[in-house]
N, C-alpha and C positions, 0 to 999 in steps of 0.2 A: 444532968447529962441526958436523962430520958427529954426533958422539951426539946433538946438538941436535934437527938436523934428525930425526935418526928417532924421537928423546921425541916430536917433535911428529905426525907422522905414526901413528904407534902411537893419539898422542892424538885426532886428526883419526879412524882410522878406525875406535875406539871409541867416540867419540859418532857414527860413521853421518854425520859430516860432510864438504863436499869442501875442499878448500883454497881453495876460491873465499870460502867461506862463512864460513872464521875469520875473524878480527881480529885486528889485529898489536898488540901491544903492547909498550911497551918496561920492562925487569926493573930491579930497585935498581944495579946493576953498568953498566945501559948497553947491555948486550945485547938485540936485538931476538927477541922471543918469540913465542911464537901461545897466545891463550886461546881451547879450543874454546867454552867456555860463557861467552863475551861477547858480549854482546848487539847483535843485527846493525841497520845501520841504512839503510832500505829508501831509494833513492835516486827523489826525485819528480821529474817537471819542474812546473815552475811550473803548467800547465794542471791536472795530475792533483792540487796541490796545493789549489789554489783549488778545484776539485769535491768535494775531502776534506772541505774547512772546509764547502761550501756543505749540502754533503749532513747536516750534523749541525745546519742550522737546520731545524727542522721548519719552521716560517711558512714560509721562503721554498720548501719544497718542496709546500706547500700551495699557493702561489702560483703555481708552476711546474707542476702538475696543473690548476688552473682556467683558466692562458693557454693551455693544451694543448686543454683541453677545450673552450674558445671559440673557437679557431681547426678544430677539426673539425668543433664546429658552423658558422661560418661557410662554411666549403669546403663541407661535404654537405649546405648549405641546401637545394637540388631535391630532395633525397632527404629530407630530415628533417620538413622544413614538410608540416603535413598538406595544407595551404591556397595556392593563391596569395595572398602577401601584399595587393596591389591588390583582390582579388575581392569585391562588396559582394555577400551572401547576405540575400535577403528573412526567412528564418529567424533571422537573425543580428540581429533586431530584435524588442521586444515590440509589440504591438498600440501603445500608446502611442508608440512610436518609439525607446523607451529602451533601451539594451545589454543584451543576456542574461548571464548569468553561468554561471559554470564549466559545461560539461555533455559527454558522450561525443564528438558531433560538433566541440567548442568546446570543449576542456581546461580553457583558462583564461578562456576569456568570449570577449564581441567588442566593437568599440569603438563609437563613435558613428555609425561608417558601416554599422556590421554584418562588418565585417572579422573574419577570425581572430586572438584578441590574441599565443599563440602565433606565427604564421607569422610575423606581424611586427614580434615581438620575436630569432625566428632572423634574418631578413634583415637587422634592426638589427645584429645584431653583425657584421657586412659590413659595415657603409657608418661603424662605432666603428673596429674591429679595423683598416681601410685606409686612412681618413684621419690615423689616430691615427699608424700607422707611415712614411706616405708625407711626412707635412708633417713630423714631428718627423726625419723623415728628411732632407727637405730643410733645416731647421732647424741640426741635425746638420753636413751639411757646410757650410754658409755658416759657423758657429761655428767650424769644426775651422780651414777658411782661414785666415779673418779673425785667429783667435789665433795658429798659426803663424808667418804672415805678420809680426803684430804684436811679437812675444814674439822673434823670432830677428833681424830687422833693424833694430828697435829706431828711435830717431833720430823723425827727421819723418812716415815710413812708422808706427812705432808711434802716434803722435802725434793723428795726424789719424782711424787705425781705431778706437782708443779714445777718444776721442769722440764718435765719431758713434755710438760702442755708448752714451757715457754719455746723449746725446741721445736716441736711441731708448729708455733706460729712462725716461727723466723723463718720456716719452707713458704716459697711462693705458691698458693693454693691450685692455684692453675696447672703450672709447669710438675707439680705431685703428682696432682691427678693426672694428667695427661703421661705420666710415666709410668702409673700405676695401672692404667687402663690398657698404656701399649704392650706391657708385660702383660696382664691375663686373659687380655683381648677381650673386646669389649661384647658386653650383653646385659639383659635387664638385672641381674643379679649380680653383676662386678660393678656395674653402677651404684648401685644401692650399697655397695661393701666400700665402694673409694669413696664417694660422697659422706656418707657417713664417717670414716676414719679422717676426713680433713675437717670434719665441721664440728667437733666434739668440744673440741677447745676453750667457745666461746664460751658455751653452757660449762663447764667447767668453773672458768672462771667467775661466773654468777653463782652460781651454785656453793661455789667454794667462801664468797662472802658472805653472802648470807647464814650461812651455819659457822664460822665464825661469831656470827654474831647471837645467836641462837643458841648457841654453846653455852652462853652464857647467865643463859635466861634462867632464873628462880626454879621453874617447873623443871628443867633439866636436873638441878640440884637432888628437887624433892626425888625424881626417878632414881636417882645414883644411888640414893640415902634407902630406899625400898628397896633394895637389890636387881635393879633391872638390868638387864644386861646391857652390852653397847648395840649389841642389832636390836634388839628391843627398843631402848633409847631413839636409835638411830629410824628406824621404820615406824614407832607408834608415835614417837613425838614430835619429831623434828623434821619427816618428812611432810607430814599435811603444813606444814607451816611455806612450804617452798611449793602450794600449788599455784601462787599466783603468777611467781615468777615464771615457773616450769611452762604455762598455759600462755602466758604471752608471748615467752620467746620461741614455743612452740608455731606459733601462726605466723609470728616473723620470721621464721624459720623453715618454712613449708614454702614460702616465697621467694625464699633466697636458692635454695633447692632447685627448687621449677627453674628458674633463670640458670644455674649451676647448669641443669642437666641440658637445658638447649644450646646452652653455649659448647660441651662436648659432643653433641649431636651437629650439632654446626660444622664444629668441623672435622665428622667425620669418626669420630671416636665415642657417640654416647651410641641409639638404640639404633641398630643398623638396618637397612634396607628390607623387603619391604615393608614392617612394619611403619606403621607414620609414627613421625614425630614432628613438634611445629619446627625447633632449631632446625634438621633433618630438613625442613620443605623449605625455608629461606635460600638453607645453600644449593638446593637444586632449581631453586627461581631465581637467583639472583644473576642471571646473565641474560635473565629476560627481563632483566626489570624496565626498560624502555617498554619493549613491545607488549609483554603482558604484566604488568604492575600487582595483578591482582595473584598472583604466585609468590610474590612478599609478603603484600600489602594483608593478608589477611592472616597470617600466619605470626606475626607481629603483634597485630592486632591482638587477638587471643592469649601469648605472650602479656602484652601489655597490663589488659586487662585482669588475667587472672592473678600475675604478680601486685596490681594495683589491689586486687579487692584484700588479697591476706592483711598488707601492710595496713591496709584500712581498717582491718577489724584486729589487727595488734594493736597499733595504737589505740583502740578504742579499749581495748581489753587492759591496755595501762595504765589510762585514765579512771575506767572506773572500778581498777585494785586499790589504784592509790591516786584517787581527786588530787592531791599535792602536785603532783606530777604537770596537770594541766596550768597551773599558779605559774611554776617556773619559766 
């Protein structure tokens, strides 16, 4: 065993290798060996794995550049906006009364008020970017509960929560919210409260399968057999196992949001005058849409765009939790 050891050593410090770096292998005889020029294999944790896979979808790093880029607009809106968004400029109108179009002082036009359409399309993405994240946020956690909840004690507790989720999905999401909102009247805080109370559901029922299945796992066993309690149970073990899900349908979720809350701003019911909002600036351009196009067109756009980039970096973020996922 000693000539062994120093073949391999000899071998080691001819390839410039340490012994940390070979690879052990074992010979026809039985004997355990070292091959310097076997191929090493780099050990991830889970996190550095998932950014490996993420980093080689282009889309979703395209996606993860544009939520980047909205949110520095959102934050250095005082700095960014040439304009106070509110500010009606007599210049910001033609003789006729009609919107000016693109110019030095006015980038991109102004609206029917004479407003700067830039300023307050930056402020719009504040009042997208924070309701999008605070209601799908509260959303978010009522789902994570309620499925927990539902999925680990199972019986008449599970019974009665899935229900009342299958109940809440059978309401038309729209026509809820829109009844919810005409009763508390609408503001940035009643939005965040309906938005959240129609969108719970979905997360629920993910939530709810997975621990299901999770329930069932070995390591649950061994906790029950140690005296863990079930919030214990429930928070030390079983919730890290539901970040994957929770983080994807999060992003997809923060998109669905945005689109949610312009559509009640559209018409009339999300974040009211004058604060901007993009929904909000469609319905006050769209009877110019002939003569000034660009009191839609750009409000849309942003719309477009920012709902594109989440969904971008969801699916990417589901691909690489679960590679399997892109197979199918």
């Amino acid at each position: 065993m000693s000539d062994l050891h120093d073949e391999r050593d000899v071998a080691l410090a001819t390839a410039g290798l340490g012994s940390e770096a070979a690879a052990e292998v074992t010979s026809a005889d039985g004997v355990a060996g070292w091959a310097p020029d076997a191929p090493l294999v780099e050990h991830r944790t889970t996190w550095q794995e998932v950014w490996r896979r993420l980093r080689r979808d282009r889309f979703a790093l395209v996606g993860l550049a544009v939520i980047a880029l909205l949110v520095a607009i959102a934050v250095f809106a005082p700095w960014i906006a040439p304009h106070d968004p509110t500010a009606q400029f007599d210049e910001g109108l033609t003789m006729r009364g009609m919107p000016v179009g693109p110019s030095a002082e006015f980038p991109l036009g102004t609206d029917t008020l004479g407003r700067d359409l830039l300023s307050r399309l930056i402020y719009g993405a504040r009042v997208s970017l924070v309701i999008g994240v605070l209601a799908n946020g509260f959303a978010l956690v009522l789902g994570v509960v309620f499925g927990l909840t539902a999925g680990y004690f199972r019986g008449g507790v599970e019974t009665l929560l899935m229900r009342a989720t299958d109940v809440m999905m059978a309401f038309p999401i729209y026509l809820f919210a829109v009844a919810l909102v005409s009763v508390l009247r609408p503001s940035l805080g009643i939005l965040v409260l309906v938005i959240g109370i129609v969108y719970w559901t979905p997360m629920t029922r993910v939530i709810h399968g997975e621990v299901l299945s999770i329930r069932e796992k070995e390591f649950v066993d061994a906790a029950r057999l140690t005296g863990c309690t079930s919030v214990r149970i429930l928070y030390r073990h079983i919730l890290p196992h539901l970040v994957a899900p929770i983080i994807v349908y999060t992003s997809l979720g923060i998109a669905t949001t945005i689109l949610f809350e312009s559509t009640l701003s559209y018409i009339g019911l999300g974040v009211q005058p004058p604060t901007p909002s993009w929904g909000q600036m469609i319905s006050e351009g769209q009877a110019y849409y002939l003569s000034a196009p660009h009191l839609v067109l750009y409000p849309g756009l942003m719309i477009m765009i920012t709902v594109l980039a989440f969904n971008l970096v969801g699916d990417g973020l589901r691909d690489a939790f679960d590679p399997q996922q892109r197979r199918r």
